[in-house]
Structures are given as C-alpha cells and as structure tokens.
C-alpha positions as CSV (number, residue, x, y, z in Angstrom):
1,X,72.4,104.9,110.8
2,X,75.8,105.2,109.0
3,X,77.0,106.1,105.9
4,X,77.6,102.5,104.6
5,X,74.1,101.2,106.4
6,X,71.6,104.1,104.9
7,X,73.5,103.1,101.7
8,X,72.5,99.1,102.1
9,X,69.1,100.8,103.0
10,X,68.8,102.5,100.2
11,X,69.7,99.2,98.1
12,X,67.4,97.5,99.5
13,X,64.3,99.9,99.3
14,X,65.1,100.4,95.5
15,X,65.7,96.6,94.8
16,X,69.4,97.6,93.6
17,X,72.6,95.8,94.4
18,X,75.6,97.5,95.4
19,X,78.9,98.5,93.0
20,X,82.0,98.6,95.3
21,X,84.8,99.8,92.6
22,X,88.9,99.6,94.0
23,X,91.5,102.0,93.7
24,X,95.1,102.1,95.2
25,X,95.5,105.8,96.7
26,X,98.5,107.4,94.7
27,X,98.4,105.4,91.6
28,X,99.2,107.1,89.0
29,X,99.0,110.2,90.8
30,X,97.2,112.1,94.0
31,X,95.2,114.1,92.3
32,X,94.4,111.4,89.5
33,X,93.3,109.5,92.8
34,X,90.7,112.2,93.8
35,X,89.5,112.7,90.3
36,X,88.8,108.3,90.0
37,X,87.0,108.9,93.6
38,X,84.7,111.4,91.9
39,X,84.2,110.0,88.5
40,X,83.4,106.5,90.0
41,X,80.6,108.2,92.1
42,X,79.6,109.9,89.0
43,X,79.3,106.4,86.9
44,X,77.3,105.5,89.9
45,X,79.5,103.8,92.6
46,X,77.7,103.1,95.9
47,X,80.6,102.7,97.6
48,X,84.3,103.3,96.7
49,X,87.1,101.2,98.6
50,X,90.6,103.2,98.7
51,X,93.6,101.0,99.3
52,X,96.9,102.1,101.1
53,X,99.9,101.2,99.5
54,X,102.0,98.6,101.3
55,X,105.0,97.2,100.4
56,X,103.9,93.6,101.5
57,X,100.4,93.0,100.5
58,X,98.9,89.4,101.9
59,X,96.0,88.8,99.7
60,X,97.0,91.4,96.6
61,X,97.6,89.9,93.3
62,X,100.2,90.8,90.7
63,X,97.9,93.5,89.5
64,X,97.1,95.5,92.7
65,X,101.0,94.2,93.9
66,X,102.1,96.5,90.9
67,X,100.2,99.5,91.5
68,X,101.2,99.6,95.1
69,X,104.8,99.5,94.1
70,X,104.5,102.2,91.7
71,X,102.4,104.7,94.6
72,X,105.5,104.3,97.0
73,X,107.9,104.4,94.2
74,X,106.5,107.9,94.3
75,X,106.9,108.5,97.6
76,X,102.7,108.2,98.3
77,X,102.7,107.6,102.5
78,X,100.0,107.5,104.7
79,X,99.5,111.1,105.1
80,X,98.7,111.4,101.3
81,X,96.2,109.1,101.7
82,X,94.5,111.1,104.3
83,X,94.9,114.2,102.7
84,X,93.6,112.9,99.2
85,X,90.6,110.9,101.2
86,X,89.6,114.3,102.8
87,X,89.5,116.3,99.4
88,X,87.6,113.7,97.3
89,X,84.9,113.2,100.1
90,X,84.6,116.7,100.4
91,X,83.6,116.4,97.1
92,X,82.0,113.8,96.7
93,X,77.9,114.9,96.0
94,X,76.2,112.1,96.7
95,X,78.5,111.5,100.0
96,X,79.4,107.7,99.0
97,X,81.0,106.0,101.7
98,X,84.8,105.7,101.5
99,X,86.4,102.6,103.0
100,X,89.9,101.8,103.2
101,X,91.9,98.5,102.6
102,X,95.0,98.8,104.7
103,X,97.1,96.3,106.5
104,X,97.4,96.0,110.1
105,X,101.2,96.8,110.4
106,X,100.3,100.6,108.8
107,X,97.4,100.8,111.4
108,X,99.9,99.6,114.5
109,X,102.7,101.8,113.2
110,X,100.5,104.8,113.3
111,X,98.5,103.6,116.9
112,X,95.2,102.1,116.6
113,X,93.6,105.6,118.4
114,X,95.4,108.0,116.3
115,X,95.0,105.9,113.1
116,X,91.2,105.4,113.6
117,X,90.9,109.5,114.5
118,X,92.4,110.4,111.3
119,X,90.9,107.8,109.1
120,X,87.7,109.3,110.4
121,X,88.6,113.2,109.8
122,X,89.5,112.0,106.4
123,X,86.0,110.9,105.4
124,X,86.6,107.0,105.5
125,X,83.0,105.6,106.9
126,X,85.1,101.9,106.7
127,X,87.6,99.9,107.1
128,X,89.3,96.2,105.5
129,X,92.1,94.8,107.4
130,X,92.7,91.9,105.4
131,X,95.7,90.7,107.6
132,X,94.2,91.3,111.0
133,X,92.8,87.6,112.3
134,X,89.5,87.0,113.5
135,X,90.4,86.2,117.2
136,X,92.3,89.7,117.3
137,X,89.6,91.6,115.4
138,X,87.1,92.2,118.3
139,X,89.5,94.9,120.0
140,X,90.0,97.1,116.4
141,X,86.2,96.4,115.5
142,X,85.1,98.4,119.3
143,X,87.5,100.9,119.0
144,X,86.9,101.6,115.0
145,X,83.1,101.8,116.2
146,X,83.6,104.4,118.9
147,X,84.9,106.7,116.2
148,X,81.7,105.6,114.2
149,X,83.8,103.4,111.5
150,X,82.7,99.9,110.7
151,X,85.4,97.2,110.5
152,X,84.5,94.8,107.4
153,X,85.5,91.1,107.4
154,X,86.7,89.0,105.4
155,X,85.2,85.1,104.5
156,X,87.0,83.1,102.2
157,X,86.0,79.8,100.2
158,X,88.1,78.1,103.3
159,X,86.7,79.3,105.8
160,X,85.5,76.8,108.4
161,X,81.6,77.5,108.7
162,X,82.2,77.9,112.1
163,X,84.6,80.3,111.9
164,X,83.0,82.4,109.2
165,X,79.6,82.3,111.7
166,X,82.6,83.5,114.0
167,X,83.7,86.4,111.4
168,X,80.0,87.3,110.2
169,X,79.6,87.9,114.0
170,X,82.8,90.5,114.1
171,X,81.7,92.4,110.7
172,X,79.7,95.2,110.4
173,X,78.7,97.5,107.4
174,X,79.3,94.4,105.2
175,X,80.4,91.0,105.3
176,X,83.3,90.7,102.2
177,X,82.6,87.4,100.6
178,X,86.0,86.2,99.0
179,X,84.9,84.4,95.4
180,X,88.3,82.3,95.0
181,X,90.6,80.4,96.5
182,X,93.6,82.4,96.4
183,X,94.8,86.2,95.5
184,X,93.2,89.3,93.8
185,X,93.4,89.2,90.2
186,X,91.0,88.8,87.4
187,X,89.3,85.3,85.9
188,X,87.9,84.2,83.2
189,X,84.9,82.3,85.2
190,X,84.1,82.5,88.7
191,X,83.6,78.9,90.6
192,X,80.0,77.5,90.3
193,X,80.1,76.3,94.4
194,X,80.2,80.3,94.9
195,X,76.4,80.1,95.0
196,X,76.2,77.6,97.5
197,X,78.6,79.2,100.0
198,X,77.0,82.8,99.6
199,X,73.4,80.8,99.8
200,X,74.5,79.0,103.7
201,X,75.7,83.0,104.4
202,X,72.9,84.1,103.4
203,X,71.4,82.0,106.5
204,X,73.7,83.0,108.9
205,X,73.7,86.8,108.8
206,X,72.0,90.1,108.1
207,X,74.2,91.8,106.5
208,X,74.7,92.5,103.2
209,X,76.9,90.1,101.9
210,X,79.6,91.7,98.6
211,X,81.7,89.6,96.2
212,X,85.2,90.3,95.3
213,X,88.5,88.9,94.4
214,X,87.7,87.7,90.8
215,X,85.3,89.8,89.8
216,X,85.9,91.9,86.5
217,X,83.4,91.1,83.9
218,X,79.5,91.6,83.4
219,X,79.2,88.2,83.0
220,X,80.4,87.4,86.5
221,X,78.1,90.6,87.6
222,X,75.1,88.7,85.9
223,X,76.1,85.7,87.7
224,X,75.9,87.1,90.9
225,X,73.3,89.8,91.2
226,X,70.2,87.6,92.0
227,X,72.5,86.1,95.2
228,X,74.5,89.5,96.5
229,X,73.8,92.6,98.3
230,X,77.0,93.8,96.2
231,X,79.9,93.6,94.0
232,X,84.0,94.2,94.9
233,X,85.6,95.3,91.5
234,X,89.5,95.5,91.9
235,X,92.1,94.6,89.5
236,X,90.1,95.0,86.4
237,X,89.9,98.7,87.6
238,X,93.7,99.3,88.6
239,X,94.6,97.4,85.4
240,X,93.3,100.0,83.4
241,X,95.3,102.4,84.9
242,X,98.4,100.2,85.2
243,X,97.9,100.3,81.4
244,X,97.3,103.9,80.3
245,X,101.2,104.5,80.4
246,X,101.8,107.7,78.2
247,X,97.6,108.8,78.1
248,X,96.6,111.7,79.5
249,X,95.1,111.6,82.7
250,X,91.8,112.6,81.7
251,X,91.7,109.9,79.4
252,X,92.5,107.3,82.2
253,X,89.9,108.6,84.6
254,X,87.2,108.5,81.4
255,X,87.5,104.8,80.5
256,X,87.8,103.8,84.5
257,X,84.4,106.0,84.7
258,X,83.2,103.7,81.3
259,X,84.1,100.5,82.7
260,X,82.0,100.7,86.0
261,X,79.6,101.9,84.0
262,X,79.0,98.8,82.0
263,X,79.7,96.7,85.3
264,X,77.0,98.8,87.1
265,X,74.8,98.1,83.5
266,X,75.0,94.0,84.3
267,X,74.6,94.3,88.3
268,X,71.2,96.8,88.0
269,X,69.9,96.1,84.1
270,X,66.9,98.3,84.8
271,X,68.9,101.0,86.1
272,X,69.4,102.4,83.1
C-alpha cells in the first residue's frame, strides 16, 4: 500500500475522517513553507496538499490567486518547490503524505518523466492536475503510478454522472469532490444538494471521496463528516498568511497550526 492508501486505512480502522490542509509553496517564504508543512502535521493533518505557484491558475480564487503572485514575485520556481518538499518530508514524523496541486503546463515544461522522477525524490506520494482533462489523464495517471505517485481527480457539481463514473475510474488515492460551482475561495454556507451528489459517489466508487473548494469553517466540517472520507481546507488557510503582513513568522505558522486545529476539532469531535 502507499502512503496516501495506509493513511485512508488508517481512517477507516479508527472511524476518523481525513484533514487535507492547503498551502502555496513559497508563500510568505521557503522556509516558512517547511515550518507550515510541519506544524500542520503536528495539529494533526493527515495529509498536506502543496501547491506550485503559477501565474495562470484555472480553478484558484482571488485568495490562493494572490498568494501565487506574491511566491513568484519572489522568485519561488519549481526547483524551490522540490527542494522545500524534500526538507519538510524529511521531517515530517509521522511521514504524512505530501501531494502537489500543479498545472499541467509546469509538468509539460519540465517533461512528464523528469517531472514525475523529481516530484517523487522530493517526497510528494500525490498529485492534482486540475487543468489536465479527463480523456488526457489516463497517460499521466500510468506514468505517475510507475513512479509509485497517485494522480487525484477532480469531480465538480457539473460533472455529467457519466463522466464523473468516467473520472472516479482515472483517480486513485482519492477522488477530490468539488463543493461549488465555481472557484476556490471561502463561503459562508456550502449548497445543501452537496449531500446528494457525494451520496450517488458514494455508490459509484471506493475510494475515499474529500471535499474542497468552500470549505473553511467548522460548521461546514460538521456538515460534512457523517458523508466524507475527508476534508480540502484552502483559502481559509492561505488567508491567514496573506494576512499576517508585518507578524513574525512564528506567529503566522502558530495561528495556521490553531486553525486546523479547531477544523480537525469539528471533523473528529472525539478525537480530542
């Protein structure tokens, strides 16, 4: 088994969902980057999704947009994302999975083989290419598995069901179940048909199905833990970053550690 399946395993045995926090590598720094990577493990993260800056994002909303423009602003490129991945996972105690959100165009750029062999050397058990299409995933999702990476889809409210039997089919690790119509970005309420959607997936797949895109509150956790193998938590996360202009690092990486905390509180109540 892999990282991200003896993790689901493990989940499952203990009757616990899954807390999948977000962070953009480079934002506000590298090594601020590897120290969020280790305190999320440390509030209890089960896995940790690392994103790779890129300076046209197809699903990112104004929050994550921001913090990608300020990571190349600094000059953050894909080599410092591989570097910082390898340090923080060879730090990382309980060895939580890292998967990365990157865009296709960074992965062609770099060649599929060479991309995949250094994402792998750097520690990432997973990848989300959010603007690779379903009827060109197949290729990446062999290749990625041959260097023992899983290749996570995406399903979104409009999804065909056909084509999201299609997608669940091309996932592996997990099966990212977008909450919204639309972009990243917090909301104040998540849509009620959610529950239906994620109860017909439930049907048509094994694997674990995790929520994103919207979700930033315990209150939406609560909603959701009796119907997901996991939560996606995002922009809430970046935003407090994006807001701790003139705090000292230490500061930033304490209150990110606090909010997954409380997040991980509402998705596994008797966890604590």
């Amino acid at each position: 088994m892999t990282r991200i399946e003896k993790t689901f395993a493990r989940l499952k045995a203990e009757s616990q969902k899954g807390f999948i926090p977000y962070i953009t590598a480079g934002d506000p720094s590298l090594d601020v980057t590897v120290q969020l990577v280790l305190e999320l493990e440390k509030a209890g993260a089960d896995l940790i999704e690392l994103g790779v800056p890129f300076s046209d994002p197809i699903a990112d909303g104004p929050v994550i947009q921001a913090s990608y423009t300020r990571a190349l602003e600094r000059g953050i490129r894909l080599e410092d994302v591989f570097r910082i991945a390898r340090q923080a996972t060879g730090h990382l105690k309980q060895a939580t999975p890292l998967v990365g959100m990157v865009s296709y165009s960074i992965v062609h750029r770099r060649g599929v083989e060479q991309f995949l062999t250094q994402a792998k050397q750097s520690g990432f058990s997973g990848l989300i290419v959010p603007d690779l299409p379903a009827e060109e995933a197949s290729g990446l999702a062999k290749q990625a598995a041959a260097h023992d990476l899983h290749l996570v889809q995406l399903v979104t409210p409009t999804t065909p069901r056909d084509r999201a039997v299609q997608i669940a089919k091309l996932s592996n690790g997990f099966l990212y179940c977008v909450s919204i119509t639309g972009i990243t970005g917090e909301r104040d309420r998540l849509p009620e048909e959610l529950l239906s959607q994620l109860a017909w997936l439930r049907q048509q797949t094994d694997l674990p199905l995790c929520v994103g895109f919207g979700v930033s509150r315990p209150e939406h956790v609560r909603m959701l833990r009796d119907v997901v193998d996991g939560v996606i938590v995002g922009s809430a996360i970046v935003r407090r970053v994006e807001q701790a202009d003139g705090k000292a690092f230490a500061e930033i990486v304490r209150e990110v550690g606090e909010l997954a905390q409380s997040l991980i509180e509402a998705l596994n109540p008797t966890s604590v």
